[in-house]
C-alpha positions in Angstrom: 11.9 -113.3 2.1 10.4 -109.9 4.0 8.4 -108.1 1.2 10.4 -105.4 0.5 12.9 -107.4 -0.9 10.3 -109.8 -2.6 8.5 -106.7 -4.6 12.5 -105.0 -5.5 13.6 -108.7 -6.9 10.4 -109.0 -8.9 10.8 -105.5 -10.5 14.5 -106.2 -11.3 13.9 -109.2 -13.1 10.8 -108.1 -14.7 12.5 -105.0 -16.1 15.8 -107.1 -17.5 13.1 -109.2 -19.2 11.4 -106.2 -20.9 14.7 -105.0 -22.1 15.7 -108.5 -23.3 13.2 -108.7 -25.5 11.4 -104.9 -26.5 11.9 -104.1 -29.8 14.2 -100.3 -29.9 11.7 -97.3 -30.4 12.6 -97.0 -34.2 12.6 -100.8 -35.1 9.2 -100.8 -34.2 8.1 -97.9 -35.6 9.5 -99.1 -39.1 8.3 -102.6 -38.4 4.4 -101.4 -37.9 4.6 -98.6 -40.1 3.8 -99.4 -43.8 5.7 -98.3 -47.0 3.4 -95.8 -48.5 2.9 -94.3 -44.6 6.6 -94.1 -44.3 7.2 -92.6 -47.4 4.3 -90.6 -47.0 6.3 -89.2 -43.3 9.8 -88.4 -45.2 8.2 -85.4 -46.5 5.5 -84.5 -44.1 6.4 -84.7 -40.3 3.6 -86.2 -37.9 1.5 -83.1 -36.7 1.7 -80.8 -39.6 0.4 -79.9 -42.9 1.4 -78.5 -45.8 0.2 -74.6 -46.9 1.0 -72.9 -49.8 1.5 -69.2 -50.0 2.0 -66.3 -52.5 4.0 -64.0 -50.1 5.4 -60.5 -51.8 4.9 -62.2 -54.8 7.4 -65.3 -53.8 5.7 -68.8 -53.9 6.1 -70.8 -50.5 5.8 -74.3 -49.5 5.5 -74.8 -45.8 5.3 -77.7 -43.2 3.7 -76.2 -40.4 1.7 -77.2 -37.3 -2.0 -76.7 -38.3 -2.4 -74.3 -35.2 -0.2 -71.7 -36.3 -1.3 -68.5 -37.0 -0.8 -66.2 -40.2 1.9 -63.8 -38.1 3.9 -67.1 -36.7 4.4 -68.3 -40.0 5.1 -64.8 -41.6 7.5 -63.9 -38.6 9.2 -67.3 -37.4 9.0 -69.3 -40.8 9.5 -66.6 -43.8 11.6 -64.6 -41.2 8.9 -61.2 -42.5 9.6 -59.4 -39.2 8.1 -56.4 -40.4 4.8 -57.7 -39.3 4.7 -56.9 -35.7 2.9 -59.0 -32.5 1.3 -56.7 -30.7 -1.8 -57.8 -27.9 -1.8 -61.4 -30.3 -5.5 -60.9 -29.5 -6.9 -59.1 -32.8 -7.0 -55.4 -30.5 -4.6 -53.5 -31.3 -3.9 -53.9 -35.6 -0.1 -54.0 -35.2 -0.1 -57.2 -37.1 -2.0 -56.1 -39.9 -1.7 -57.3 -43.5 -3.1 -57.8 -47.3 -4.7 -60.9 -47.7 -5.9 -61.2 -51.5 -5.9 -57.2 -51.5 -8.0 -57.2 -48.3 -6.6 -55.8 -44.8 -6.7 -58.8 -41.8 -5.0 -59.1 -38.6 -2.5 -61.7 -39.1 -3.0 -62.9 -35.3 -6.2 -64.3 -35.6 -6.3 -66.4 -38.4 -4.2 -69.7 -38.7 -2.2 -69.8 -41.8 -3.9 -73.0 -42.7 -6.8 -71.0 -43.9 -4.9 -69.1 -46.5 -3.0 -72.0 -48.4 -3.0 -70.5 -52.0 -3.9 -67.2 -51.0 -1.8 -64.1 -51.6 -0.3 -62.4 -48.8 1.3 -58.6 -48.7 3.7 -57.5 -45.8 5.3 -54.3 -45.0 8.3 -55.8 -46.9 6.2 -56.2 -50.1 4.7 -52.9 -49.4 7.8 -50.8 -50.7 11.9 -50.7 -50.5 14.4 -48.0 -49.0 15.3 -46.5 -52.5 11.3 -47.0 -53.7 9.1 -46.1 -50.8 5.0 -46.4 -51.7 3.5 -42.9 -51.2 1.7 -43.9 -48.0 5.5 -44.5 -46.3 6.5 -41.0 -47.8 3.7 -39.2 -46.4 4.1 -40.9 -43.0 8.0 -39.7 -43.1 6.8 -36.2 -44.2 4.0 -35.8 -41.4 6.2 -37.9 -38.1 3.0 -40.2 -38.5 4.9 -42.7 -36.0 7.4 -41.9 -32.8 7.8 -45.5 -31.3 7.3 -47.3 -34.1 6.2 -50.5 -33.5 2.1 -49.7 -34.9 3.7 -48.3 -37.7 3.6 -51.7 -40.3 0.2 -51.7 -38.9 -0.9 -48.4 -39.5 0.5 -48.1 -42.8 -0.6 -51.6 -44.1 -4.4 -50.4 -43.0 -3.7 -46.9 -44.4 -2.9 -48.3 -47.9 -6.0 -50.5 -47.8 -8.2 -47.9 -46.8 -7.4 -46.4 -50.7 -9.5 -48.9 -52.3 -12.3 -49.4 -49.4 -15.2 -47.1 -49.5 -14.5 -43.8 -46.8 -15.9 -40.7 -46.9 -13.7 -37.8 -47.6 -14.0 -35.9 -43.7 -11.3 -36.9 -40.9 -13.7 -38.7 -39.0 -14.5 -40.6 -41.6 -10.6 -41.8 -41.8 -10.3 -42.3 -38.2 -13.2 -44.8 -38.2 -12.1 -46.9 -40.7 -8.2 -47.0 -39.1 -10.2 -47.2 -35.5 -8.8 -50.4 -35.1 -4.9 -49.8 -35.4 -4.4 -48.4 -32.0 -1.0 -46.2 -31.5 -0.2 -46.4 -28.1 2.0 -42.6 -28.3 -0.6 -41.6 -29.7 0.5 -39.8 -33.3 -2.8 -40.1 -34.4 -3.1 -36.4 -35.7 0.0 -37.0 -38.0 -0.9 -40.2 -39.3 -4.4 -39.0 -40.2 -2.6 -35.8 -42.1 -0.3 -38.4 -43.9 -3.5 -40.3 -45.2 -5.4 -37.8 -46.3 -2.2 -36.3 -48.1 -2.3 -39.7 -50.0 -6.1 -39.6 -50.8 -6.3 -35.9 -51.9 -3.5 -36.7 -54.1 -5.7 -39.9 -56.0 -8.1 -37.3 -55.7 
């Protein structure tokens, strides 16, 4: 037999053998796997963890791949859009939100590291008919044009009222240096804070 033919018949038959007696994929997983690991994998899926969070005051439960960040579970899990991706690099602040009372950019930590923290959005910030004064001053002074910094800015901007800033303009534009507005409405949005703080004042 020329030994072409020889090395096709023996794969043939080896792989009719293999599928003769191989075990399907989920026989053998059930078969290996024992009760308290199996029960264990109804609730928990291989490759994920659990995390709870306190998000706008709602209690969550989540199953999420440990390397997941704070904005991809806000955005693609609790649907909390209002959180915006920007450079997904911690540079820009378009992602920023309250952790525990505390401003963070959601990009750059994984949600992992906040299970039973509490977590404020732009959505827990204020509603349509119940706007927080921050939101009203930035309508009153056109403290966005694009938009898309705007959750960003304002979520920094409301933080900034309990941090320790002094009361000059440059003071406020150092402590919001690190929400970037790429049209550049800087001058409004600083009005629209210091509106806010002369009215705690």
């Amino acid at each position: 037999m020329p030994r072409r033919e020889f090395l096709r018949t023996v794969g043939i038959v080896g792989a009719g053998v293999a599928s003769e007696f191989a075990l399907p994929a989920s026989s053998h997983a059930s078969a290996t796997r024992s009760p308290q690991t199996a029960a264990h994998a109804g609730t928990l899926e291989p490759g994920t963890i659990q995390v709870k969070l306190k998000v706008n005051g709602a209690d969550h439960v989540l199953k999420i791949d440990p390397r997941t960040t704070l904005l991809d579970t806000l955005r693609e899990h609790l649907d909390l859009t209002g959180t915006k991706k920007g450079c997904d690099h911690g540079q820009c602040g378009a992602c920023t939100v309250h952790v525990n009372g505390r401003r963070v950019n959601a990009c750059l930590s994984f949600a992992a590291m906040h299970d039973g923290d509490e977590i404020t959005t732009l959505e827990g910030l204020g509603s349509p008919g119940h706007l927080n004064p921050m939101q009203q001053a930035f309508l009153e002074h056109d403290g966005y044009q694009c938009g898309y910094c705007t959750p960003g800015q304002l979520m920094s901007a409301v933080a900034l009222l309990k941090e320790p800033c002094g009361p000059d303009d440059a003071d406020v534009r150092e402590a919001m240096s690190g929400n970037i507005c790429r049209c550049g409405a800087y001058k409004n949005i600083l009005a629209a804070i210091q509106q806010v703080r002369g009215s705690k004042a």
